[in-house]
N, C-alpha and C positions, 0 to 999 in steps of 0.2 A: 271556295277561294283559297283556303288552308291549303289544299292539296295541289292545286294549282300551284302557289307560291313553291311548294316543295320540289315539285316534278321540274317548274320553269328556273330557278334560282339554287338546288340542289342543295335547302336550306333545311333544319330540321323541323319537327311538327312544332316546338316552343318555338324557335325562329320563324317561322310563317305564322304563325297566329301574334306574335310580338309586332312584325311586320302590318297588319291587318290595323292592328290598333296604334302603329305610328300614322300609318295613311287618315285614320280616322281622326287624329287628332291635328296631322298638319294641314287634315280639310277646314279644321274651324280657323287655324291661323289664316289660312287665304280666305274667306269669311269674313275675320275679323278684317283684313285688312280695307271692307267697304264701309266701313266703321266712318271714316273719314271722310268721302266722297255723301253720304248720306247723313251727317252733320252739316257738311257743305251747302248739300241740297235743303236741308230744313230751313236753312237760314235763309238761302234764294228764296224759297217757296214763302217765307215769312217777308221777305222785303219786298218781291213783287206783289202778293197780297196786298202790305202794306200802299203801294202805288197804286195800284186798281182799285180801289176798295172793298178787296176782299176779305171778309172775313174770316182772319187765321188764328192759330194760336199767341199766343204772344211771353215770346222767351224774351228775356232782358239777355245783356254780355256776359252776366253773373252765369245765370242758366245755361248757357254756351260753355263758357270757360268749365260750369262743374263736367257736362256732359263731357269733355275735351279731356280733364281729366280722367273722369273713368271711364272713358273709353281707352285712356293709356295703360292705365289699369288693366282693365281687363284684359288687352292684348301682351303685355307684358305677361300677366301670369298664365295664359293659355301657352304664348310662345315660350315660356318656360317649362312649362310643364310637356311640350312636345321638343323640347330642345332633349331635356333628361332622357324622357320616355326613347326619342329615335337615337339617338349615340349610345344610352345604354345596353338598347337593340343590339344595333350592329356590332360593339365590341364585343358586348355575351357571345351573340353568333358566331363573331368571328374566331373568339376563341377555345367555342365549340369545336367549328370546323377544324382548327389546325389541331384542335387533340382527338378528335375523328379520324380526319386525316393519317395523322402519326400511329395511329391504333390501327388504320385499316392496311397502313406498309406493315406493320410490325407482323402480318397475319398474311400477309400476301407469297406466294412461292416466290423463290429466287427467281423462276426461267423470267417475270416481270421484270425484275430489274436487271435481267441480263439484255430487254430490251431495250428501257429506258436509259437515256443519258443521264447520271447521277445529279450533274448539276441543274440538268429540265427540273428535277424532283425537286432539288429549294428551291430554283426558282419560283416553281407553283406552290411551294409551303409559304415563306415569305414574300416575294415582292406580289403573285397574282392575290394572296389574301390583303396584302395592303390595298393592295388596289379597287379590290374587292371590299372592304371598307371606306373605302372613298366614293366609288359610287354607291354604295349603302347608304351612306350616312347624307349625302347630298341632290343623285339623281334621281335614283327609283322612288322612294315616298314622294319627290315634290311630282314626278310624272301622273300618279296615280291618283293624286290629291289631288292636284288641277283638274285631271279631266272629268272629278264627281262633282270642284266644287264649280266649274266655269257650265257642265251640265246643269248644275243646278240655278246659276245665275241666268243661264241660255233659256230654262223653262221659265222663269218666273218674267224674261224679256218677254218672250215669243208669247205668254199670255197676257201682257200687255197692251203690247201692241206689235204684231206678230209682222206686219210691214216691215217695220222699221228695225226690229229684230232680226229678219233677214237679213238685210242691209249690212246692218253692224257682224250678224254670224259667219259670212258667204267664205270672207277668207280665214279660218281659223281652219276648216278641214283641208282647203287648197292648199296652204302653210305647211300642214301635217305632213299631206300627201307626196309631197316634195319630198319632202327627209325622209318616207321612209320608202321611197321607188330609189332611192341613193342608196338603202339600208347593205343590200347584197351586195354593191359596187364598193362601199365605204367598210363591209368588214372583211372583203378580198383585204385590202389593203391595209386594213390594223393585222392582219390573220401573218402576210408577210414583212409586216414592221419586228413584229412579235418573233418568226421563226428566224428572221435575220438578227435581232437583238440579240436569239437564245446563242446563234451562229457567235455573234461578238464575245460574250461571255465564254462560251465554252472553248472557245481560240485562246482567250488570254489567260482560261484557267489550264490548259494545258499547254503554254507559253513557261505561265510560273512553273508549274512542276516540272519543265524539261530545260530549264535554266541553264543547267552544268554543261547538258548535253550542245546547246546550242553557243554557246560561250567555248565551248573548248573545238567546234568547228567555225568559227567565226560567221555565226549566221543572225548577228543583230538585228543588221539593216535588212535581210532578206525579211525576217519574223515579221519586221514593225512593217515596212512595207503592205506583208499579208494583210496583218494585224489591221492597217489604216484603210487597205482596202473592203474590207470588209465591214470596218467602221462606217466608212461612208456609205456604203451602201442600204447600212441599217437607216443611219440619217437622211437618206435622201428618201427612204419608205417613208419616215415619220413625218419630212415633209409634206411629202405630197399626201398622205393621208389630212394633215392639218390644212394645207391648200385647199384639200374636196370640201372638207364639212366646212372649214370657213365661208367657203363660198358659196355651199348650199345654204347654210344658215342666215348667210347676209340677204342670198335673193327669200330666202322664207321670212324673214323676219322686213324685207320689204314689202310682201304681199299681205303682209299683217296690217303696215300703215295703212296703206290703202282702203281697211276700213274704215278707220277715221275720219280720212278725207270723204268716203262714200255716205255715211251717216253725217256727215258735218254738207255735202252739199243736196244727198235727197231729203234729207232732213228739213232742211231751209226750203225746198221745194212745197212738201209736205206740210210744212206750216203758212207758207204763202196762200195754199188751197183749203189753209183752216181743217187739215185733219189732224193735226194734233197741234198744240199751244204750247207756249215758249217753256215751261215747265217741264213736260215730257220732251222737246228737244235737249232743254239742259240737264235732264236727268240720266238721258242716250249717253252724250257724248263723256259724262264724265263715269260711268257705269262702261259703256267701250273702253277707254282708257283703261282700266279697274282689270278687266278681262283678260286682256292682251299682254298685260308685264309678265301674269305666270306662265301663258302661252308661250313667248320670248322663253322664259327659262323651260321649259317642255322640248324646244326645238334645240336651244345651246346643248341640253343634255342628252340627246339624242345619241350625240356619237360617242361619251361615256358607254350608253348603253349595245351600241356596237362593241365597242371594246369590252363587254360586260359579258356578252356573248361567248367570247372565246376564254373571258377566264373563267366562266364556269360549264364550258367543255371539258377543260382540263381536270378542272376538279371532278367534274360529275363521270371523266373515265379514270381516276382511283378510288370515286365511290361505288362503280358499279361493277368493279370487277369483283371475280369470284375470291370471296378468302377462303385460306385454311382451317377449317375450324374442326369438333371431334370432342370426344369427352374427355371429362377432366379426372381421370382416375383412370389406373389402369392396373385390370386382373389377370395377372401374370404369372406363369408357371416355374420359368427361369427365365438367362438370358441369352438364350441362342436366338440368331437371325437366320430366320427361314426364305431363301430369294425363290418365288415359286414362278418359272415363266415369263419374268421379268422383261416387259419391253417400254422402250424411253427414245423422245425425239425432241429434237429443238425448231420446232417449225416443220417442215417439209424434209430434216436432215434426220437419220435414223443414228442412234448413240447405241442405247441397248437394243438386244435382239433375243429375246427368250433367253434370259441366264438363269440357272438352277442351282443353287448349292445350299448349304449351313453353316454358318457360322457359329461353332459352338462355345458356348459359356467354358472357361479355365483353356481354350487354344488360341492359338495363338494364328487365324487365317491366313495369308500374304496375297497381296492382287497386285500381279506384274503384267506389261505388254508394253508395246510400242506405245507411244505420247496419241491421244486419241482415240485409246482401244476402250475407253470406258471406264476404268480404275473410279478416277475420281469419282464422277457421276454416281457409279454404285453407292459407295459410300454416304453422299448426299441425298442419294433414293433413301438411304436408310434413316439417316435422321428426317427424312421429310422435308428437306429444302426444298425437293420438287415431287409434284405425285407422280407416278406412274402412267403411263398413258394403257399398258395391259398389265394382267398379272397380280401375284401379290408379296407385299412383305414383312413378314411376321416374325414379332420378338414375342419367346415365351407363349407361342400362338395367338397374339393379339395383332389383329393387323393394325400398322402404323395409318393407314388411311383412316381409319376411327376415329386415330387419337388425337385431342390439340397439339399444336407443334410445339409448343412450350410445355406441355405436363411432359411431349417426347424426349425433347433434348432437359432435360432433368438428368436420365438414365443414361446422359453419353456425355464424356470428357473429349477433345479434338483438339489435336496438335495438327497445323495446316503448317504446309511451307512455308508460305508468305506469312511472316509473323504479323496481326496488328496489336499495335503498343498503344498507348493514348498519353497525349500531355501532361502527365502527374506523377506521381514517386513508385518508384519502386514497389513498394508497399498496396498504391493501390492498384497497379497493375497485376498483381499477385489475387489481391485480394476480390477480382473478378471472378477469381472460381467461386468464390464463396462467399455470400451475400453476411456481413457479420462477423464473419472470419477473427478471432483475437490474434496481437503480434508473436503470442507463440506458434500457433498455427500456420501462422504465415512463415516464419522464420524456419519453420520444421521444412515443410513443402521448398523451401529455399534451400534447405540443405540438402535433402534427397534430391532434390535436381540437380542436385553438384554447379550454383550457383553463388552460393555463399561467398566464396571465398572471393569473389571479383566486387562483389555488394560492398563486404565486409570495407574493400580498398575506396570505395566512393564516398566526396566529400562529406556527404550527409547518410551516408551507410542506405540501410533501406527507406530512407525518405527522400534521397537526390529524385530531383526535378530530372527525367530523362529526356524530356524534348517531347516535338512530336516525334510519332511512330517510334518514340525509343532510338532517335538519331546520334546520341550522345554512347550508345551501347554498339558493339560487334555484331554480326549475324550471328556467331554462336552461343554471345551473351543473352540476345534477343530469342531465342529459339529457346535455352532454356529456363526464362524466363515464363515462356509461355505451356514447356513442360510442367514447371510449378506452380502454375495455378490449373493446369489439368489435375495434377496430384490433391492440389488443397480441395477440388471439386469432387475427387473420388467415387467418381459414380462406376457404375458396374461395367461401363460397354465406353472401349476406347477406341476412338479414329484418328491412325498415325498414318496424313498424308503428306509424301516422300521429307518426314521432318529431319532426315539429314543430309538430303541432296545437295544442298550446295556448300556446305561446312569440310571443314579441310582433316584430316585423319583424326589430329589431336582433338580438335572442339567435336569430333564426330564419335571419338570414345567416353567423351564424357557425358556425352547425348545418348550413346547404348546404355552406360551405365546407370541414368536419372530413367529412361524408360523400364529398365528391367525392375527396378523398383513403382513404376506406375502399375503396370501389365498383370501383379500378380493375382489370379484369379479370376478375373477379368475375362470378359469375351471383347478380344481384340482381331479388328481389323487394319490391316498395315499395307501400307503400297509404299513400293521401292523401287527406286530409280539404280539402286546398286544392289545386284542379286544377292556378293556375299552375305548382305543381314540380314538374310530373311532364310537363309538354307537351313535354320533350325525350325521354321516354323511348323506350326503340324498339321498345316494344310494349305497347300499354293494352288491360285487357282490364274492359270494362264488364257490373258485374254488377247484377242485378235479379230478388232472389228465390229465389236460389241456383242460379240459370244466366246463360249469357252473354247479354246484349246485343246486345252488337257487338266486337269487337276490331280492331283496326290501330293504326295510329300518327296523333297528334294532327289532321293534315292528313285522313287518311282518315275519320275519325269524325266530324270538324267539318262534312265534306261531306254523309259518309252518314247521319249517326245525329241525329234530333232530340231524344231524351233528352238526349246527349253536350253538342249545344250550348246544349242550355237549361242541362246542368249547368255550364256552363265560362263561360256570363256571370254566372248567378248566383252562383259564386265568385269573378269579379271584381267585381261589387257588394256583395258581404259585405266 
């Protein structure tokens, strides 16, 4: 049952054995709950006695009233102890799950989340685990529990009086079977409430982030428009999903009554012909009753458990994709990167195409081409953002595919174009490079980036609050910003992608000058979207298409390679 829970609910081994023993526990609550109807029945069975003259036991009101107490008792502390036990369950799990969850992104290649839509991924951290907690904590255990403890009521009927147990059992499976011949019909339509919902959400989060854009074309009313269009459409899924199950529930939950009436009129039959006595009638019908309230809630919860379905698809495809993983130490010679054969695709599309070269430890590499030709990618192959689909590539002849992707990027500082900043000071956006980092440190790394002196003029110096993404700062302040905490991180192997492409002459010298202080010694790899700074480098490797060109050094490609030089005046004329 353990492993079932696991494989069915994508829960872990203490979460499905935790699960095991809430079922088992909210079996005695439904149990307890005949407590009543069987106090009830004592009583009948003593006052008809008393009319007949039979002889019964003989409880006084006192005797009643203590029974009546503890049996509150007893239900109370059962229900209590299955109350703790199932909500402690489900919140432990769930917040299992989302540090599972977050551990298994953190180890996953980028090409995943080049698939996935960013905002799909909270959605399924937060609202499906909420949700996923709610049917936890309310559906699945009472479904489970019912159908062992109403089994168990159904045998001790049927060896009674196995007639009359018919009677009263006939519509409990018919009930069933109804909701769940709707199950495939009913999670179509949570499946498209769900991808229209994800549609509503991700329109309006990129509504918000395109705000300027849309405001300074005067496209409000067009937006909201979209926007409401697509609103409704979600709403009108989630209607007609709450239509279906409403209404299969109403007729399942009718065909429930009807045992009732069935045992309340063969019953009275049954006893007219003297095969059973008013006792065993009045014990049926209040024992049916008894039955059928947790059946009612088995059937309401049904369509929880449709909707139960798809969120833990979701989850169970980020748990079962392949992660990054590799050893945690690595025995290393130097730090040259060795690219042997290298090929890379994005699905069906080919990126890299067998590239060869080295990047050696104290030079200083450059990878130019057209926008597409590969650059970046390389680079990413290198740190292990993505593995390799052939070939290999080796730092210090350790191949990066061994190694964990975190023990790898230890060894590599990255200055990207697009800077990210995060919502806090100065100070700690610096202090990213280096876990612990002291204010001298950081302040040092500030200088060498040639950042200081703009800090120095902000309200609160290196503790101003910069916004998100650093919006209160320049692109050039931002850039080198994120050169200084490359610096304060110091590691051996630096990846400079095009980090002064969009910066204007002056913020673009002060950006050569904070890098030639990063680079030294170092095995660096650099890609440039403007040839001039990189024609000192001491080894250019020209790409086209996902393979090499040409490579050598500025001298040698100017001479040999007529792509090179047409690209190297056309970047002096830009």
């Amino acid at each position: 049952m353990v492993s079932y829970f696991m494989k069915r609910y994508a829960m872990s081994e203490k979460g499905a054995i935790n699960l095991k023993k809430a079922i088992l526990s909210h079996t005695l609550v439904n149990l307890t709950k005949l407590f009543a109807p069987i106090i009830a029945f004592m009583f009948l069975f003593q006052y008809i006695g008393i009319l007949k003259g039979i002889e019964s036991y003989n409880f006084t009101p006192v005797h009643y009233i203590a029974l009546i107490v503890i049996m509150m008792i007893v239900m109370f502390l059962i229900a209590r102890w299955d109350y703790v036990r199932l909500y402690t369950n489900v919140y432990n799990e769930s917040a299992s799950s989302r540090i599972d969850l977050a551990e298994r992104l953190k180890k996953l290649p980028l090409s995943y989340f080049g698939k996935r839509d960013l905002a799909d991924l909270a959605e399924t951290m937060m609202n499906d685990m909420n949700l996923y907690e709610t049917i936890f904590s309310h559906a699945v255990p009472h479904i489970y529990s019912t159908a062992i403890s109403t089994s168990v009521i159904a045998v001790m009927l049927i060896i009674y009086n196995w007639k009359l147990a018919l009677v009263a059992l006939w519509v409990i499976p018919i009930s069933i079977l109804i909701i769940f011949l709707s199950k495939k019909s009913q999670k179509k339509i949570v499946q498209s409430w769900i991808d229209d919902n994800r549609k509503v959400f991700d329109d309006l989060q990129e509504k918000i982030e395109q705000i300027e854009q849309i405001k300074s074309y005067n496209l409000e009313e067009r937006m909201l428009n979209d926007f409401f269009e697509k609103l409704n459409k979600s709403t009108k899924q989630k209607t007609k999903g709450e239509v279906v199950a409403g209404t299969l529930t109403g007729i399942a939950t009718a065909i429930l009554k009807l045992g009732i009436i069935s045992v309340a009129v063969i019953g009275v039959n049954m006893l007219m012909a003297g095969e059973i006595n008013i006792l065993v009638y009045i014990a049926f019908l209040m024992l049916t009753t008894s039955i059928y309230l947790p059946i009612e809630g088995i059937i309401t919860f049904m369509s929880m458990i449709v909707m139960l379905d798809a969120v833990v698809g979701r989850i169970k495809e980020i748990k079962t994709m392949p992660i990054q993983e590799g050893k945690n130490q690595m025995n290393i010679k130097n730090y040259d990167i060795e690219f042997s054969d290298v090929h890379f695709g994005y699905d069906d599309h080919s990126v890299i195409n067998g590239v060869s070269f080295t990047a050696k430890q104290g030079e200083i590499t450059a990878l130019i081409g057209s926008s597409g030709s590969g650059k970046t990618t390389l680079t990413k192959l290198a740190a292990r953002f993505w593995d390799v689909d052939k070939g290999e590539i080796r730092i210090g002849g350790e191949d990066v595919s061994d190694v964990d992707p975190e023990v790898l990027l230890k060894n590599f500082s990255i200055v990207f174009q697009d800077v990210t900043l995060f919502n806090s000071s100065i100070k700690d956006n610096i202090r990213i490079g280096k876990k612990g980092a002291t204010d001298e440190e950081i302040v040092r790394a500030a200088k060498i980036a040639r950042c200081y002196e703009f800090i120095d003029k902000m309200p609160e110096g290196i503790d101003t609050i910069i916004g998100e993404n650093g919006q209160r700062l320049s692109g050039g302040e931002r850039q080198r910003i994120s050169i200084a905490r490359a610096i304060l991180k110091d590691a051996p192997i630096i990846l400079l992608d095009e980090a002064t492409a969009s910066l204007d002459v002056e913020n673009e010298s002060f950006i050569q000058e904070a890098l030639s202080e990063l680079i030294k010694d170092k095995t660096v790899m650099v890609i440039a979207h403007r040839l001039r700074t990189i024609r000192n480098a001491d080894k250019i490797i020209l790409l086209n298409a996902g393979k090499i060109e040409a490579m050598g050094t500025d001298d040698e490609l100017y001479k040999n390679s007529k792509y090179y030089k047409n690209m190297l005046e056309k970047s002096y004329v830009d």
